[in-house]
C-alpha positions in Angstrom: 1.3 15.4 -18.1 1.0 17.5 -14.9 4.3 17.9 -14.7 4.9 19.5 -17.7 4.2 22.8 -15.6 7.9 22.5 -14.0 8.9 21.9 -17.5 7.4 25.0 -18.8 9.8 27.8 -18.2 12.5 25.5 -20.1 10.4 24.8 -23.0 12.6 26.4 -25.7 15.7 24.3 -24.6 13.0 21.2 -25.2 11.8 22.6 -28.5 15.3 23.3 -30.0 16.7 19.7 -28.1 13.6 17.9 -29.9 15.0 19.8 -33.5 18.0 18.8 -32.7 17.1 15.3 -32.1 15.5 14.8 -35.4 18.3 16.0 -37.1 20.7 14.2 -35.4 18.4 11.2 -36.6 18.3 11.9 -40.1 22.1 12.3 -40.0 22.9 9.1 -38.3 20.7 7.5 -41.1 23.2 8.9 -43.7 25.9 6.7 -41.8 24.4 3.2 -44.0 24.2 4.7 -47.1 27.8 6.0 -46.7 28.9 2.2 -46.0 27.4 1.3 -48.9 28.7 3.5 -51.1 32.0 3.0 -50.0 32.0 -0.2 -51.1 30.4 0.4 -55.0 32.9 3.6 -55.0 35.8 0.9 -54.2 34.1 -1.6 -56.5 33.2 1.3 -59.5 30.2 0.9 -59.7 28.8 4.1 -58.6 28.3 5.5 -62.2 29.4 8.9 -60.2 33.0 10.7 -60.5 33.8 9.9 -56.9 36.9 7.9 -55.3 37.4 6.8 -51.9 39.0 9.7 -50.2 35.9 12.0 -51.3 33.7 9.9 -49.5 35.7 9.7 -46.7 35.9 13.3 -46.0 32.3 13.5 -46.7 31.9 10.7 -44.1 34.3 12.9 -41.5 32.1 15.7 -42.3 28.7 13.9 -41.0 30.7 12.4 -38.0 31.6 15.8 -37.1 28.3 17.4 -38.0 26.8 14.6 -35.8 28.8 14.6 -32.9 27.9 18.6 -32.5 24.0 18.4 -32.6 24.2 15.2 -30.7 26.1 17.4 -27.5 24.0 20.6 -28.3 21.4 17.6 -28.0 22.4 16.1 -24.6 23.4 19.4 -23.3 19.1 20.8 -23.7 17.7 17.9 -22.4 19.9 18.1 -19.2 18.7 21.8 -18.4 15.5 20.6 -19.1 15.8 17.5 -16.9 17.9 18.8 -14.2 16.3 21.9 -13.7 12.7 21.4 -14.5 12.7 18.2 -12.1 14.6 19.8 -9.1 11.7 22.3 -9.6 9.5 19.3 -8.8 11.3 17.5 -6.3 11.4 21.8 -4.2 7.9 21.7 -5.3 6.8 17.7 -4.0 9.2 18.4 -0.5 7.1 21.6 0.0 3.9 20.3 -0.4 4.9 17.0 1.8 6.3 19.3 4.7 3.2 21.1 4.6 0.6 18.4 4.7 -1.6 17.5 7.7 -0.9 14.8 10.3 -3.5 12.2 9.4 -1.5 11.9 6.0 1.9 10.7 7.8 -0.1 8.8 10.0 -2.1 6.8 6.7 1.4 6.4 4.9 4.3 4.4 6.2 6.9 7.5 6.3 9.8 5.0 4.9 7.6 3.9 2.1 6.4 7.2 1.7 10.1 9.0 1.5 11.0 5.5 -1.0 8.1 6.0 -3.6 8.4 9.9 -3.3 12.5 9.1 -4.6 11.9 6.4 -7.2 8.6 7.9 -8.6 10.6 11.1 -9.1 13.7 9.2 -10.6 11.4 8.3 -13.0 10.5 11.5 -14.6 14.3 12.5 -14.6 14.4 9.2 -16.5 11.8 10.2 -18.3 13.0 13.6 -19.3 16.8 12.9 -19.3 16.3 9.8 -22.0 13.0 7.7 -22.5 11.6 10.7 -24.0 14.5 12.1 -26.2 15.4 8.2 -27.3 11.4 7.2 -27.8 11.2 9.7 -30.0 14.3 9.1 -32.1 13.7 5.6 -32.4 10.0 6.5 -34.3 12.3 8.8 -36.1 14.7 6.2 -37.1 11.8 3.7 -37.7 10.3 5.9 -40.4 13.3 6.8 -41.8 14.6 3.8 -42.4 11.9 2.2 -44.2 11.8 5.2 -46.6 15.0 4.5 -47.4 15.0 0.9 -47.6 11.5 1.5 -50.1 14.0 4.0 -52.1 17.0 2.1 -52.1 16.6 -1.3 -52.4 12.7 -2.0 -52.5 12.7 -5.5 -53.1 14.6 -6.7 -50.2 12.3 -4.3 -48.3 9.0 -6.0 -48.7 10.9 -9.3 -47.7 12.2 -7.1 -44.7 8.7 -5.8 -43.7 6.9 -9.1 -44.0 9.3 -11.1 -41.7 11.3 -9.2 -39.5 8.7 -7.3 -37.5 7.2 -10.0 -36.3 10.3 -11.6 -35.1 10.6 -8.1 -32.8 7.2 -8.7 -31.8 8.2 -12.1 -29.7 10.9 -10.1 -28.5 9.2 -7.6 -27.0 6.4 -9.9 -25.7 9.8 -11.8 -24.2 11.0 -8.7 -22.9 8.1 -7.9 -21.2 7.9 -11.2 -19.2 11.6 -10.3 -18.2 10.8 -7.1 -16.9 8.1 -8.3 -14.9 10.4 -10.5 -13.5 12.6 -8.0 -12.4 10.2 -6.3 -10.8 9.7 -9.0 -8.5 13.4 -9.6 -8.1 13.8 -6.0 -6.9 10.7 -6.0 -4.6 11.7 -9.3 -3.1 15.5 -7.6 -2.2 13.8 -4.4 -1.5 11.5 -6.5 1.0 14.8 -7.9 2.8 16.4 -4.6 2.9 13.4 -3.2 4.9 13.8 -6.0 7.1 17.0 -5.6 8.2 16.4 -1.4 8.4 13.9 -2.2 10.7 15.9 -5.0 12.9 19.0 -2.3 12.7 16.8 0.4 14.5 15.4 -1.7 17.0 19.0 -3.5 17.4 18.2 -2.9 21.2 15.1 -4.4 21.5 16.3 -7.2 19.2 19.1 -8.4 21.6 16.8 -7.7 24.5 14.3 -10.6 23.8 17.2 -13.0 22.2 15.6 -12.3 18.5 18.6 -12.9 16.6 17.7 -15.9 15.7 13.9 -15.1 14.3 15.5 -12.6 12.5 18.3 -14.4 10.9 15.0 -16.8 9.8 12.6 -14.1 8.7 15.8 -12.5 6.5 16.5 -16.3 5.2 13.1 -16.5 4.2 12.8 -13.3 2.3 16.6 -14.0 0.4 15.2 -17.5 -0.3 12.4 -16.2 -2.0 14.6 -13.7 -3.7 16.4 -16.2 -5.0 13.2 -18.6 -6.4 12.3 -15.4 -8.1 15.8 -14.7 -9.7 16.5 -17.9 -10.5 13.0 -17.5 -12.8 14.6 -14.6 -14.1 17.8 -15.8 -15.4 15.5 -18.9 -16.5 13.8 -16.2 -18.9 16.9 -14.2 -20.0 18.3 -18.0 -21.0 15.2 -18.3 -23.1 15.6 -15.2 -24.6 19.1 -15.5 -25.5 18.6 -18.4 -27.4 15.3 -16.7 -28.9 17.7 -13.7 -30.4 20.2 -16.7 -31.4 18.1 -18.9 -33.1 14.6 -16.5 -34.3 16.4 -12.5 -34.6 19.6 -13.8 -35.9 17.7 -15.9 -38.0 15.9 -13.6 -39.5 18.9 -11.3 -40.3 20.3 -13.7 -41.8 17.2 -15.3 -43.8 17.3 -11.8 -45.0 20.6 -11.2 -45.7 20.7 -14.8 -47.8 18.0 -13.3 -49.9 20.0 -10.0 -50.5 23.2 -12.5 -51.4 20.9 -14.2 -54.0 19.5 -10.6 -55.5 23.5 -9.5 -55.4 24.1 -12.7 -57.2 21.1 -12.1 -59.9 22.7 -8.5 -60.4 20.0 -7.1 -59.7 21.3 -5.2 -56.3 25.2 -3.7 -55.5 27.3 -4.8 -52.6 26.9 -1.6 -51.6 22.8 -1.7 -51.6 23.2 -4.9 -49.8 25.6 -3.7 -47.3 23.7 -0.4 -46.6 20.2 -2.7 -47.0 21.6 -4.5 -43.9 22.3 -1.7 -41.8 19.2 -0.4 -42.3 17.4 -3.5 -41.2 19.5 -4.2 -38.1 18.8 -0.1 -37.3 15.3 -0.6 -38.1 15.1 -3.7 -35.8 16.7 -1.9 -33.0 14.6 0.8 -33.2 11.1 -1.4 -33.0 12.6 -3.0 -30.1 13.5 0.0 -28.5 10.3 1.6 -28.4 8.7 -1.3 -26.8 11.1 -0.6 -23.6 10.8 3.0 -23.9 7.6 2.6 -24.4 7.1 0.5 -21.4 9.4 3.2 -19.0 7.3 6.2 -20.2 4.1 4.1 -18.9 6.0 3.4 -15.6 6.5 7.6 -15.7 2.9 8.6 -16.2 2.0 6.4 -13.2 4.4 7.7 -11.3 3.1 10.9 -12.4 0.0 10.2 -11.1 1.3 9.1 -7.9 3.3 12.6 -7.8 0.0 14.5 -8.4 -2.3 12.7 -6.0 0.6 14.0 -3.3 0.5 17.7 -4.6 -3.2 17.6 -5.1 -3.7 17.0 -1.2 -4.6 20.0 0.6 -1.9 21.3 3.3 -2.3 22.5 6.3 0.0 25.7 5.8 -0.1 27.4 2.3 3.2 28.6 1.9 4.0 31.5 -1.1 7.0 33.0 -2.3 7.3 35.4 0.5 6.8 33.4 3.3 8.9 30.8 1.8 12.3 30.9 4.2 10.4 32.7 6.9 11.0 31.0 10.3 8.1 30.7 12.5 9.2 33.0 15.2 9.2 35.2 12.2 5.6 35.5 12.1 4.7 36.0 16.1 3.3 39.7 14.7 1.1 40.1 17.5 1.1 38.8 21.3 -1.4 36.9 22.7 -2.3 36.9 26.5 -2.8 33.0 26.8 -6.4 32.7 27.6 -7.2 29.0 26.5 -10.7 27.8 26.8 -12.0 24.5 25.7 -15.8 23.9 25.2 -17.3 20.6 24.7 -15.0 19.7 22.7 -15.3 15.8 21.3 -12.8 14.1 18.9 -12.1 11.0 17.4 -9.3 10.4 15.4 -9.5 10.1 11.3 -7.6 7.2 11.4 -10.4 5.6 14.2 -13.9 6.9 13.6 -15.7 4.9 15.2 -13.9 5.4 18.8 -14.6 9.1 20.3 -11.5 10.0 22.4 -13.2 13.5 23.7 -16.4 13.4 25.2 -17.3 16.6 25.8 -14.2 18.2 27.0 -14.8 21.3 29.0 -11.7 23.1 30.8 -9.9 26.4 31.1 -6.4 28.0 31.7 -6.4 31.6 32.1 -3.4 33.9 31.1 -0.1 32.8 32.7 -1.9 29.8 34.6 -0.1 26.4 34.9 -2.7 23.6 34.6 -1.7 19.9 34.5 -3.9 17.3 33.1 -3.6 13.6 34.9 -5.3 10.6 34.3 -4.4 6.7 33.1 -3.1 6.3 30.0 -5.7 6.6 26.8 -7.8 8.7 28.8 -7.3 11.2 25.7 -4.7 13.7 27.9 -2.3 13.9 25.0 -5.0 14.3 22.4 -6.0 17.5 24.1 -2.7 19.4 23.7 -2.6 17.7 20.2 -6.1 19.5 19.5 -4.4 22.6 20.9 -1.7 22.4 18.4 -4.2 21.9 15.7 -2.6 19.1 14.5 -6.1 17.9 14.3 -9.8 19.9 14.8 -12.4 18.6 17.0 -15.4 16.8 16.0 -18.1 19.2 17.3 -17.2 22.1 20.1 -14.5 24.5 20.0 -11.3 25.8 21.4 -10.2 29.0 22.0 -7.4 31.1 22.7 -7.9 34.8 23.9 -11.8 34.4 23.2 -11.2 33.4 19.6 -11.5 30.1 18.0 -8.3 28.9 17.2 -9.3 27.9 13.6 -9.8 31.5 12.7 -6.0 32.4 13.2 -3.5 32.0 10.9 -1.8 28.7 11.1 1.9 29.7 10.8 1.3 32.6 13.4 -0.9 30.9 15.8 1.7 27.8 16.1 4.3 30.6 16.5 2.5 31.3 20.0 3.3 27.7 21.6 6.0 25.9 22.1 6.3 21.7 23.2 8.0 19.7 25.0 7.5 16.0 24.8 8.4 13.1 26.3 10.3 11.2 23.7 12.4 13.9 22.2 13.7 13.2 18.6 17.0 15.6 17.4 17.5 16.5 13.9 21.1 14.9 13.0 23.1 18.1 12.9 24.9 20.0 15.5 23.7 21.5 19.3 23.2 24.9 17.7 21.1 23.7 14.6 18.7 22.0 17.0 18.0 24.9 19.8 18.4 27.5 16.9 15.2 25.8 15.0 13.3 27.8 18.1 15.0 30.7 16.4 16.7 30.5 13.4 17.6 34.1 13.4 19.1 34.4 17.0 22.4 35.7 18.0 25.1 33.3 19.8 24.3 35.3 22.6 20.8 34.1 22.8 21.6 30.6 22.1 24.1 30.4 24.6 21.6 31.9 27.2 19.0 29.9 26.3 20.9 27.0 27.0 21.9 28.4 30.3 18.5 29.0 31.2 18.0 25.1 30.3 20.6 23.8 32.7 22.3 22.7 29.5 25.4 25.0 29.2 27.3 23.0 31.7 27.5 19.8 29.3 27.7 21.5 26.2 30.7 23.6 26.6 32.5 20.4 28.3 32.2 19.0 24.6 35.3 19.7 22.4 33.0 21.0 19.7 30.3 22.9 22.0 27.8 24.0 20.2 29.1 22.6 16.5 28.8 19.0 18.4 27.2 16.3 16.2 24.2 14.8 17.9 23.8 12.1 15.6 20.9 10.8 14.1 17.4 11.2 16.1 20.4 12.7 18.7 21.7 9.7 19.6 24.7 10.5 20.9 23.4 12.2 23.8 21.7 11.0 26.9 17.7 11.1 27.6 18.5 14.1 30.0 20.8 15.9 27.6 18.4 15.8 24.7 15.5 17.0 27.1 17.6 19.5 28.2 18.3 20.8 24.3 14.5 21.2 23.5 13.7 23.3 26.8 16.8 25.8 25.5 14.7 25.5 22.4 11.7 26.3 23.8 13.2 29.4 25.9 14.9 30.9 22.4 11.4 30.3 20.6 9.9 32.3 23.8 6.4 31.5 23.3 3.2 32.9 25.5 1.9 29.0 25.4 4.1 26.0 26.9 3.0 22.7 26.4 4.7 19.6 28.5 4.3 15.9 27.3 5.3 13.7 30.5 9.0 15.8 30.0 10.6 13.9 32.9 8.9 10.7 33.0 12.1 9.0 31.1 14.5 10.5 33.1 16.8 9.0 36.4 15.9 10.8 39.4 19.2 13.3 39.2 18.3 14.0 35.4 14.8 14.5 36.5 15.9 17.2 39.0 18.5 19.5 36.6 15.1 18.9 33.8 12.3 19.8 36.1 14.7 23.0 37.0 15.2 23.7 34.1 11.3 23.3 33.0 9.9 25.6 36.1 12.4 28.6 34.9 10.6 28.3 31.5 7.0 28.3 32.7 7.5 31.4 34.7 5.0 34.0 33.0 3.8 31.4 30.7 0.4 29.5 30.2 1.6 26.9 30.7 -0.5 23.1 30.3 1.7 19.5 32.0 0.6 16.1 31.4 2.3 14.4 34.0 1.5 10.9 35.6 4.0 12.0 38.6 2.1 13.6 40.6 5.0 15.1 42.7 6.1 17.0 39.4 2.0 18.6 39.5 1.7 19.5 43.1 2.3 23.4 42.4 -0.5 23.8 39.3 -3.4 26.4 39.6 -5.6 23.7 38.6 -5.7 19.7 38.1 -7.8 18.1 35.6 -8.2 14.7 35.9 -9.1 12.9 32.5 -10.9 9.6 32.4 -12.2 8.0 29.3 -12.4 11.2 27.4 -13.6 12.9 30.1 -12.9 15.9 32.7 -13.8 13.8 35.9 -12.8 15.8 39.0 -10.8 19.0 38.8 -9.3 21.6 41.6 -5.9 22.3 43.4 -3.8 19.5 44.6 -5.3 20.0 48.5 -8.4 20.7 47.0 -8.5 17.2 45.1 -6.5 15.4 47.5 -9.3 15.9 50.0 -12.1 14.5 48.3 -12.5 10.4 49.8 -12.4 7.9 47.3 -11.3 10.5 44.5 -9.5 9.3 41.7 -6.7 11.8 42.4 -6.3 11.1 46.3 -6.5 7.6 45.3 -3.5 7.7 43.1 -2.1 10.7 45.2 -2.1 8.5 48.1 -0.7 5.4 46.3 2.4 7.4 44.7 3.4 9.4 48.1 3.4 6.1 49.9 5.1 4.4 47.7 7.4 7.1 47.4 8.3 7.3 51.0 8.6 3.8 51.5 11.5 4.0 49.1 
């Protein structure tokens, strides 16, 4: 198993726990015998000099002797399972943080996050018990018929020949039950999803009236739920009466036969006693290593699941030393901001067969402020998304200071640029955890600066809490404004060379929009600087205007330069905006 790597560096604790474990087997097989010969010591017919209270203290003896190795037992296999799975789980969370875009964007992140968690509570299952008990029931088995062929080897045939078969249905029975509950739990699973999803977009539920489709989509899902349950307690009925009727049966077919052999005087109570014991034990045991057998199954394909995750390659390769570096850490050298695309084309992994870039060709030179316009899907975004190498280009090439972007180091080259976007997303924590992920290292000097600079000072320190406020999740509990307002103070303790605007205001009232685009033009001072902007009043001041269309650069210049060109695209919309603007 690939995992067994995380398990290495614990391997004694598993060897001695797996010695352990099969002497705490052999022990508990003495428990039995000890029955049995209680009751031929009480009886005297032992043929041994031995009373009652001898075997009493030599059964105290073996309860204490197994009570010990079973907690030295327990006690291995934790360290091993604990610490050789949160190994994994570091490992897995490492690897996921670290891998490209087109992943996330191929996996459903809530399925993604659910199979990461149940695949990995598998192999602590795995590794806590279903090893440890699959092994110990193979122990038991083996032991048990050796003792039963020892002890009393003519109810063992009888044993051999009947009752195995009788486990056989069971676990054949078993198995349809399981499957069953697989369902069952995929069916509730299904509705929980459901109402996740109508919880998050509660606003756009009670927007279009949808209370009602949903209630009907989540009575669907419970009523199928409940078709699939009801099959399942159908089952466990049958099976019930299938260990009343066939495994009880048995036993007792078996245990008739003993009764007759006892009779004959041929066997002891005791061997009869001890004989059934052993058969109930040995019973257990086959039936347990069905279901273990079954869960350790479920583990190596969730083993595989686990490996096809850390096989992907990431984007960042991340070591032991750079592990816990924050990515201002690595800004080692400056760069002057020189950004030059060159025929670059793209299409996204996701979409082949449609080419967002056609031949993109544009420029920014050190400290310029550019601003890309266009309708929406003319590939504007995709272009700062190339420059953030979240993805490469098809064919063509970007570069920063003369040199093509894919020849820096990731970590350091991201360390350069800093974005803010339209739609901005807080980590659930406090006001200082959020602008301090700029800078994790800062002072409270430079966070409190930084969020002067913002124009976001004013509304934090009129919080009780001030910085230690709790945004809430995705930063909820503040406005549109506020949050926008967080990630420029952000961006300003990150100081990067490279500034990288996403429609910032376009969400924003027109008295947020003002304090924001304040706020913005004190951060782009010295900066290269790229906008994407659809408000043309917030792009008036650029160096240059590129307007995208369909993947391509179509006209480009300064706002009077593209403003005077008749029937341009950017006069045309220039002219549509400032009218309608005024008019308001």
């Amino acid at each position: 198993m690939y995992v067994f790597k995380y398990i290495r560096p614990y391997r004694w604790h598993l060897v001695i726990g797996l010695m352990l474990l099969f002497a705490s087997s052999l022990v508990f097989m003495a428990f039995p015998y000890l029955a049995g010969l209680m009751v031929d010591v009480a009886q005297g017919k032992t043929g041994r000099p031995m009373d009652l209270t001898q075997v009493g203290w030599i059964l105290l003896a073996v309860l204490i002797a197994q009570g010990g190795i079973s907690y030295g037992r327990v006690m291995l296999f934790a360290q091993v399972s604990e610490k050789g799975i949160a190994a994994l789980r570091r490992a897995l969370y490492q690897k996921l943080i670290t891998l490209p875009l087109p992943f996330f964007e191929q996996n459903r992140s809530g399925d993604l996050v659910s199979r990461i968690a149940g695949d990995v509570e598998k192999l602590y299952n795995a590794f806590s018990i279903t090893i440890a008990e699959f092994l110990r029931q193979i122990i038991i088995l083996v032991a048990g018929i050796v003792f039963l062929a020892i002890t009393t080897p003519q109810l063992a045939l009888i044993m051999l020949l009947t009752f195995p078969v009788v486990v056989l249905l069971a676990m054949l029975f078993g198995r349809r039950i399981r499957a069953l509950s697989r369902q069952r739990q995929k069916a509730l699973a299904d509705s929980g999803t459901m109402v996740s999803e109508a919880v998050q977009n509660i606003q756009t539920v009670k927007t279009y009236t949808g209370e009602w489709l949903e209630i009907s989509r989540y009575g669907r899902l419970i009523k199928k739920a409940v078709d699939i349950s009801l099959r399942y307690a159908h089952a466990r009925a049958l099976f019930s009466v299938f260990i009343i009727v066939l495994l009880f049966g048995a036993l007792f077919f078996i245990i008739w036969e003993g009764a007759n052999l006892l009779q004959a005087g041929k066997i002891t109570a005791g061997d009869l006693i001890s004989f059934v014991s052993y058969t109930a034990i040995i019973g257990g045991a086959i039936a347990g290593l069905g279901n273990f057998y079954t869960d350790l199954l479920g583990a190596l394909g969730a083993t595989e699941r686990i490996r096809e995750i850390l096989r992907t390659k990431p984007e960042i390769e991340l070591n032991a030393e750079a592990e816990g570096a924050s990515t201002p850490g690595v800004n080692s050298t400056k760069v002057q901001g020189h950004i030059r695309y060159e025929e670059v084309r793209f299409s996204y992994p996701t979409r082949p067969d449609t080419e967002v870039l056609k031949g993109i060709t544009l420029e920014v030179k050190p400290g310029q402020k550019i601003a890309l316009v266009g309708p929406s899907g003319a590939g504007k975004s995709t272009i700062v998304q190339l420059l953030l190498r979240f993805y490469d280009p098809n064919s063509g090439s970007i570069l920063l200071d003369g040199k093509d972007i894919r020849e820096y180091d990731l970590r350091e080259y991201r360390s350069h640029i800093a974005l803010v976007p339209q739609e901005v997303l807080l980590f659930g924590g406090s006001i200082r955890e959020n602008i301090l992920y700029g800078k994790p290292d800062a002072t409270e000097e430079e966070v409190i600066q930084a969020a002067r600079q913002a124009n976001a000072w004013e509304f934090i320190s009129g919080f009780p809490d001030g910085l230690d406020t709790i945004v809430g999740e995705r930063g909820v509990q503040l406005s549109g404004g506020q949050r926008q307002r967080i990630a420029i103070a952000r961006a300003i303790l990150k100081d990067p060379e490279i500034l990288l605007l996403d429609e910032a205001t376009s969400s924003l009232d027109a008295e947020s929009e003002r304090v924001v685009q304040d706020a913005l033009d004190k951060l782009m001072e010295g900066r290269t600087s790229i906008v994407i902007a659809h408000r043309l009043a917030t792009v008036r001041s650029s160096d240059r205007i590129y307007v995208i269309e369909q993947g391509r650069v179509v006209e480009e210049g300064t706002h009077e330069e593209l403003s005077a060109i008749p029937n341009g695209i950017y006069s045309s919309l220039a002219r549509l905006q400032f009218v309608v603007s005024e008019a308001s």
